[in-house]
C-alpha positions as CSV (number, residue, x, y, z in Angstrom):
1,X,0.0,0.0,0.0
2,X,0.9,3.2,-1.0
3,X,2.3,6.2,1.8
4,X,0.4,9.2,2.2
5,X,0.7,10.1,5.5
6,X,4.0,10.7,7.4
7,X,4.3,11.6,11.1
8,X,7.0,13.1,13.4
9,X,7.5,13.8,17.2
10,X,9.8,16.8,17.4
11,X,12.4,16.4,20.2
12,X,14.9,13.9,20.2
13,X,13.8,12.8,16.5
14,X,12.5,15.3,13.7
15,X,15.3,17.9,15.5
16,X,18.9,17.3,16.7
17,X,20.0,18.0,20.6
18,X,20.8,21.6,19.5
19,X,16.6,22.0,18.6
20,X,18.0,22.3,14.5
21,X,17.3,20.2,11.8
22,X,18.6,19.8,8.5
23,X,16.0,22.7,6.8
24,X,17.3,23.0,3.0
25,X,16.7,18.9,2.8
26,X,13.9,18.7,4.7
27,X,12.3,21.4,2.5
28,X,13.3,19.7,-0.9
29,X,11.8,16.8,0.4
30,X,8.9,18.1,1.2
31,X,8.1,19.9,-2.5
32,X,8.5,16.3,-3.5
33,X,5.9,14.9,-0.8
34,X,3.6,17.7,-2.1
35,X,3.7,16.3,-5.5
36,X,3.2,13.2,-5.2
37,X,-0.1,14.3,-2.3
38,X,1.7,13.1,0.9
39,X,0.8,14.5,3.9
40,X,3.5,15.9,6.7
41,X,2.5,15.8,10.1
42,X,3.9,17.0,13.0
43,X,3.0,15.1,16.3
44,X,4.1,16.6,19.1
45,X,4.0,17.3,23.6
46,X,4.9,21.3,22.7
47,X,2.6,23.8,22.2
48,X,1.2,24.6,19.0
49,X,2.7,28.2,19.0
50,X,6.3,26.8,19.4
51,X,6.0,24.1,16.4
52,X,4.8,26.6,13.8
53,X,7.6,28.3,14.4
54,X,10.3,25.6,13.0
55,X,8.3,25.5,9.4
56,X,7.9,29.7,9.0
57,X,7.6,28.4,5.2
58,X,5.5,26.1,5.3
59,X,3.5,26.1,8.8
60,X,-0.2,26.4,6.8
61,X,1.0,23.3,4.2
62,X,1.1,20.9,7.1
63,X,-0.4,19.6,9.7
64,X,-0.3,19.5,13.5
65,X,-1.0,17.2,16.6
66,X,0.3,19.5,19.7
67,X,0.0,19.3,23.2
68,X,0.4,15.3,23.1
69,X,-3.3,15.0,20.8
70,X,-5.2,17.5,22.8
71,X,-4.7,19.9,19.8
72,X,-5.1,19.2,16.0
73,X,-4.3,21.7,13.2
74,X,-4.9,21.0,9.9
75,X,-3.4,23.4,7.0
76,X,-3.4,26.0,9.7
77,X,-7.2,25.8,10.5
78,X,-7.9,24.5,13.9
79,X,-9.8,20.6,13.8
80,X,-10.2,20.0,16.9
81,X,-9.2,20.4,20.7
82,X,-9.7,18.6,24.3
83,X,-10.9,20.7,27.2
84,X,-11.4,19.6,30.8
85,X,-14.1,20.4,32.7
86,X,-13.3,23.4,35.3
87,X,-13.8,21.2,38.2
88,X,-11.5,18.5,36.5
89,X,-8.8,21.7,36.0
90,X,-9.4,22.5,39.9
91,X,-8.9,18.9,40.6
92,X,-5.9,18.5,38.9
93,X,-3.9,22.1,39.8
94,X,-4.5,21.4,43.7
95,X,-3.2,17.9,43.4
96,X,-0.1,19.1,41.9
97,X,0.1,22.3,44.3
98,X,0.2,19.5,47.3
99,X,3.9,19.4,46.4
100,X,5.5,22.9,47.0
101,X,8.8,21.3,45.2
102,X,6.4,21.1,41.9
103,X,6.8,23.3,39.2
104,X,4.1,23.1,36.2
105,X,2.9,25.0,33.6
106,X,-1.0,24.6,32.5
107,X,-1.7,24.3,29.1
108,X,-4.6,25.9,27.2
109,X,-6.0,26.9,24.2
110,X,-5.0,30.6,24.2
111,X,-1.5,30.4,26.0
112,X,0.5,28.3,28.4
113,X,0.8,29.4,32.4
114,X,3.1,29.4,35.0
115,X,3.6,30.4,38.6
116,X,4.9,34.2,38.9
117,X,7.0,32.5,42.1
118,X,8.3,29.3,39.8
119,X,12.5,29.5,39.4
120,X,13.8,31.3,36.7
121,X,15.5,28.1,35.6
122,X,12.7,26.2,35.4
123,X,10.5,29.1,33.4
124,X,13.3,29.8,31.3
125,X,13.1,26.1,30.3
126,X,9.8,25.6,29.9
127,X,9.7,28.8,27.6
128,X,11.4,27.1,25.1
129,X,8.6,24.6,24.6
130,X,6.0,27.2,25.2
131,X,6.3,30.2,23.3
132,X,3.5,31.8,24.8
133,X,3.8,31.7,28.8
134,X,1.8,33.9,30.7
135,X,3.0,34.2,34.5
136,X,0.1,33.8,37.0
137,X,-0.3,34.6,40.6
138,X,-2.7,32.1,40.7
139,X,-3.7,29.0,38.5
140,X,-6.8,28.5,39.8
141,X,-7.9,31.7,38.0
142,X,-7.1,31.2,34.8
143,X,-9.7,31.6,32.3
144,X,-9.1,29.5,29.5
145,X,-9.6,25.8,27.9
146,X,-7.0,23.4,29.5
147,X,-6.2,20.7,28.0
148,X,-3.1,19.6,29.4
149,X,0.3,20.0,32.0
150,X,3.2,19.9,32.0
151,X,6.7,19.3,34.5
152,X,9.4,19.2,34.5
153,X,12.1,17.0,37.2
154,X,15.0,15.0,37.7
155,X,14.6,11.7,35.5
156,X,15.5,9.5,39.0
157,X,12.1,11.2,40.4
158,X,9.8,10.3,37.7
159,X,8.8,7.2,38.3
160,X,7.6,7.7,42.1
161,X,5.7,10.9,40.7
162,X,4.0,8.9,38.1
163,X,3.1,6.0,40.2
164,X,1.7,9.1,42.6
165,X,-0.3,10.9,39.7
166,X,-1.6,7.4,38.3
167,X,-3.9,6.8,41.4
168,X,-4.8,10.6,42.8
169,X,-5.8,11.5,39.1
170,X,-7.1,8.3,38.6
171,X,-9.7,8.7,35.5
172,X,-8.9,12.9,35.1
173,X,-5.2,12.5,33.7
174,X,-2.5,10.4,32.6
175,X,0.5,11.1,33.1
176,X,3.4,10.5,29.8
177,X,7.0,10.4,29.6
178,X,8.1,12.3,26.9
179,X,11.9,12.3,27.3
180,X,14.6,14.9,29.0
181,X,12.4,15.2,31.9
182,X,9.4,16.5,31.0
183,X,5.8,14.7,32.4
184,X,3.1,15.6,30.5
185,X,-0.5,14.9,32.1
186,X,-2.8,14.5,29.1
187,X,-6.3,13.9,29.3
188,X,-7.2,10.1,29.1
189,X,-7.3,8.9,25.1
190,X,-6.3,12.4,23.8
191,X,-2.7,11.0,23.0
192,X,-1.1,11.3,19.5
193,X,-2.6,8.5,18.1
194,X,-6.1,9.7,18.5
195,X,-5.0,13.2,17.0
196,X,-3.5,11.3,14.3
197,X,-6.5,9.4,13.5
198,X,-8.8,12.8,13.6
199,X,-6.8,14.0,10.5
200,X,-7.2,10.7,8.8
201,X,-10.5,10.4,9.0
202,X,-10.9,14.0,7.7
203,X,-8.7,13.0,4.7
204,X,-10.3,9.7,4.2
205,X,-6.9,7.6,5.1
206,X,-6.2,4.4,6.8
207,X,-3.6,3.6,9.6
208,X,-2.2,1.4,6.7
209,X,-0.9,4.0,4.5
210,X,1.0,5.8,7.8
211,X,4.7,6.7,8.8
212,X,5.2,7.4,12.5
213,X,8.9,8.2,13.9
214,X,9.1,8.5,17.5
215,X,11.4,8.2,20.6
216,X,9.5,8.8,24.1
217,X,6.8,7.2,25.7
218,X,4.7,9.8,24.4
219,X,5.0,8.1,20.9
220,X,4.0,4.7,21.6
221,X,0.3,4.9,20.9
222,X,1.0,7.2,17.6
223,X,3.7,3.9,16.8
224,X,0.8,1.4,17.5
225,X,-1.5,3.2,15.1
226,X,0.3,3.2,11.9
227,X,1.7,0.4,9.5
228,X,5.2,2.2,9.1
229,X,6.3,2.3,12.7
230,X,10.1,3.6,13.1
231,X,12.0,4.4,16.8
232,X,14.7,6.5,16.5
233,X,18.5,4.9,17.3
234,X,18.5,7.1,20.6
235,X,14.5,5.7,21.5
236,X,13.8,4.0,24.6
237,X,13.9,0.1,25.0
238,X,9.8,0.4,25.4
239,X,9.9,2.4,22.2
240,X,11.8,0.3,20.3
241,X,10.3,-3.1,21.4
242,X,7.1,-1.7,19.7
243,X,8.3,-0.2,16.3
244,X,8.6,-2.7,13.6
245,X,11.4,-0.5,12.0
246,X,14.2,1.3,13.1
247,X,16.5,4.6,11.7
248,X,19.3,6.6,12.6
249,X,19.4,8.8,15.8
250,X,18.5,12.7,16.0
251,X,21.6,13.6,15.4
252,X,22.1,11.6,11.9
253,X,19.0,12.9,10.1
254,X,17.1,10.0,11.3
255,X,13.6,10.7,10.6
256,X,14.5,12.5,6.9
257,X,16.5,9.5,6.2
258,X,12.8,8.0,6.8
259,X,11.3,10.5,4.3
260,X,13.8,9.8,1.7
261,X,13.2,6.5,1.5
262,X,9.6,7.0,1.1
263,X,10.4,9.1,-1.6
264,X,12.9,6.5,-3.3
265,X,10.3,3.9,-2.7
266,X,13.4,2.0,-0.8
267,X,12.9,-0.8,2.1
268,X,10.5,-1.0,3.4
269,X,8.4,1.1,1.2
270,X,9.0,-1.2,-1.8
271,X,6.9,-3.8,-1.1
């Protein structure tokens, strides 16, 4: 079966650790995926706001699962986006606020929000994934549609917190892993893969005729979905073990090594 779908995460695959990639290739590549009517899609934890600004060129030509699936741009027109309830927000931000040691930004539809007393460090940080980031003296003020959070902690502490967050959010959140310590809490089933399947539906595709490159726990349902399933050299073990392919690390081109051989119709795209 033909491809005529192919999508990225971001971090740690479609962009090397300096947050670059490879931009006169990729954009070749992509004038040759527009002839031939494949799809680009760009799957990813960040904020909507911070992707677009990596394809300046091309940002309306393509298409976008942020915020983990709980946002879906298609050809720059909004498709789609998750909301909690206000209790389920109030829920969620005094769960997190029981640890003073916590920092967190709260995601929505309008911009991204952080404590005005959070360390510079960590808002500096967080900044670069959220390129708009309103402080706030309060989070349980803000008036907007959230769909999401995220932290941001030493990778030895993660697995207590998610064990933690797994049972008091129990049926509100889930927490995700999506690499260099960041936790995202996304709201059951709104993960990549169901953003992914919103724009196929829309375009009339199956899973069959899919790419997906990924590396974090973040990926896995988005590499359960599609046919073409690739982890990244630099994925994790639980990554790998569930891509049936693999390619070259972040730092190697890895995912356009992917592209290219879609568009040379090379292994395993020539069956």
């Amino acid at each position: 079966m033909t491809v005529k779908v192919i999508v990225t995460d971001m971090d740690g695959t479609f962009l090397n650790d300096a947050k670059q990639y490879s931009r006169e290739r990729f954009l070749a590549q992509f004038q040759q995926l527009q002839q031939r009517g494949i799809e680009f899609v760009v799957a990813s934890g960040n904020q909507y706001y911070q992707l677009i600004s990596f394809f300046p060129e091309i940002r309306d030509r393509i298409s976008f699962v942020a915020e983990n699936g709980a946002l879906v741009y298609q050809h720059g027109q909004e498709l789609f986006h998750g909301e909690l309830t206000r209790h389920e927000s109030q829920v969620v931000i005094g769960e997190l606020l029981k640890d003073p040691q916590l920092n967190f930004v709260a995601c929505g539809l309008e911009s991204a929000y952080v404590s005005d007393k959070a360390p510079e460090a960590f808002v500096h940080l967080m900044s670069k994934h959220y390129h708009r980031l309103k402080p706030i003296a309060d989070y349980q003020q803000i008036d907007d549609k959230i769909f999401k959070f995220s932290l941001n902690l030493p990778d030895s502490e993660i697995p207590q917190l998610i064990d933690a967050l797994h049972v008091s959010l129990d049926g509100i959140m889930k927490p995700v892993t999506s690499g260099f310590g960041f936790v995202d809490l996304i709201i059951p089933g709104l993960h990549k893969a169901n953003g992914i399947s919103r724009l196929l539906k829309n375009w009339q595709l199956s899973p069959q005729e899919c790419v997906g490159i990924g590396d974090s726990g973040n990926d896995a349902e988005m590499l359960k979905l599609v046919k073409y399933s690739f982890a990244m050299a630099n994925a994790a073990d639980s990554i790998k073990a569930i891509a049936r392919y693999q390619t070259d690390d972040n730092n190697h081109d890895g995912a356009l090594n992917v592209i290219q051989a879609v568009l040379d119709n090379a292994s395993p795209f020539d069956a």
